[in-house]
C-alpha positions as CSV (number, residue, x, y, z in Angstrom):
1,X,0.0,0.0,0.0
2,X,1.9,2.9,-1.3
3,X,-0.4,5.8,-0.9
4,X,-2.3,6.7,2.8
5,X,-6.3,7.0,2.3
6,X,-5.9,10.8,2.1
7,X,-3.6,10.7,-0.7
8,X,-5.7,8.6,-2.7
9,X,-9.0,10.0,-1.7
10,X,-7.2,13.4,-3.3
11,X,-6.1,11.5,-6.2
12,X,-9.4,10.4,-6.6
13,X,-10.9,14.3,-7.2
14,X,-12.2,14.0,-3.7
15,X,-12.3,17.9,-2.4
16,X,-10.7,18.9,1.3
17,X,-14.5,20.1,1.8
18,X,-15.7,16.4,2.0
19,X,-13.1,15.6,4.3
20,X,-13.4,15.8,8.4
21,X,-11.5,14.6,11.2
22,X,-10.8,14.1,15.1
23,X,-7.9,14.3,15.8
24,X,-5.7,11.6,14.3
25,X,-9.4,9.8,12.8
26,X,-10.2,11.0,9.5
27,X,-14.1,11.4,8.9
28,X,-15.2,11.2,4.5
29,X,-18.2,11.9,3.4
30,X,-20.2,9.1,1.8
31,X,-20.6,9.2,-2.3
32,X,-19.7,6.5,-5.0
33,X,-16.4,8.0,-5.5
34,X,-15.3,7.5,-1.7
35,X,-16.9,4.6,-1.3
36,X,-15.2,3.1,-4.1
37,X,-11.6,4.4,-2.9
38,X,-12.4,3.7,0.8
39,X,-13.4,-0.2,0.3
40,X,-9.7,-0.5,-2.1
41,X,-7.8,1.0,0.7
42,X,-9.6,-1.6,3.4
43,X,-9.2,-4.5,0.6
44,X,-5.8,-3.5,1.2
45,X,-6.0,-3.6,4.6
46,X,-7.2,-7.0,5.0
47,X,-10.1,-5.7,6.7
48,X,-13.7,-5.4,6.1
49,X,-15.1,-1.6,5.5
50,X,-17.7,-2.3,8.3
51,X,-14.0,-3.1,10.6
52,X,-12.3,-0.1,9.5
53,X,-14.7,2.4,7.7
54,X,-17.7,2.0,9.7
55,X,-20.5,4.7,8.9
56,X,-22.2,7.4,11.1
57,X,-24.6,10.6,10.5
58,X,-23.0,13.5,10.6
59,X,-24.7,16.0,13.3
60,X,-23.9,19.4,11.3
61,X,-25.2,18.2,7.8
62,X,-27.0,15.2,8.9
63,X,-25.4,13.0,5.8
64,X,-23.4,9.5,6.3
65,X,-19.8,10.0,6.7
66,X,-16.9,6.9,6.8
67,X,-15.2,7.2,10.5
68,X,-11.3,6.0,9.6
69,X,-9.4,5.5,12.3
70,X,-5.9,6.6,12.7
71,X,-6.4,8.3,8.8
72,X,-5.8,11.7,9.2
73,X,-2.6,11.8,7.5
74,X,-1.7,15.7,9.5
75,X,-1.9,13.9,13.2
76,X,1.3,12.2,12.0
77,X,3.1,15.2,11.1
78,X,6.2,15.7,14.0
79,X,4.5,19.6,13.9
80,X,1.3,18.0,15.1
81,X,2.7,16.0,18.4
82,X,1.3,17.4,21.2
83,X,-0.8,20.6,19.5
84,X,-4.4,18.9,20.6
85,X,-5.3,19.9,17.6
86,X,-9.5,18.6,16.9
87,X,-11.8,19.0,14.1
88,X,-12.7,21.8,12.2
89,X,-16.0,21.7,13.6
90,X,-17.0,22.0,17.4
């Protein structure tokens, strides 16, 4: 697996805007394009999308979102140890 999800959801065409995340857990919005990138990337994985994609509904726009643990490529950045830095969104 060359590329982290982020990098290939970007690849994909998939804009920042449909992209969320706590912390080091990166949050995707739900459309046949990410759906289609996110179930490769867990193929990959060896693990089933409903093991590490599972769904929720997203309380500010009420629309389904993929929850992908550990994801969020920016939490990994040495910059990014110890800022506590959440989501965009309170």
């Amino acid at each position: 697996m060359a590329n982290t999800l982020m990098d290939r959801l970007a690849e994909a065409g998939v804009p920042l805007s449909d992209m969320d995340h706590h912390e080091s857990d990166l949050y995707v919005f739900v459309t046949p394009r990410t759906t289609e990138v996110v179930e490769a990337w867990c193929e990959e994985l060896g693990s089933s999308r409903l093991t590490a994609a599972p769904t929720f509904i997203d309380q500010v726009t009420g629309r389904l979102m993929y929850d992908c643990a550990f994801a969020y490529d920016p939490a990994w950045r040495p910059e990014a140890a110890g800022a506590g830095e959440g989501g965009r969104r309170a």
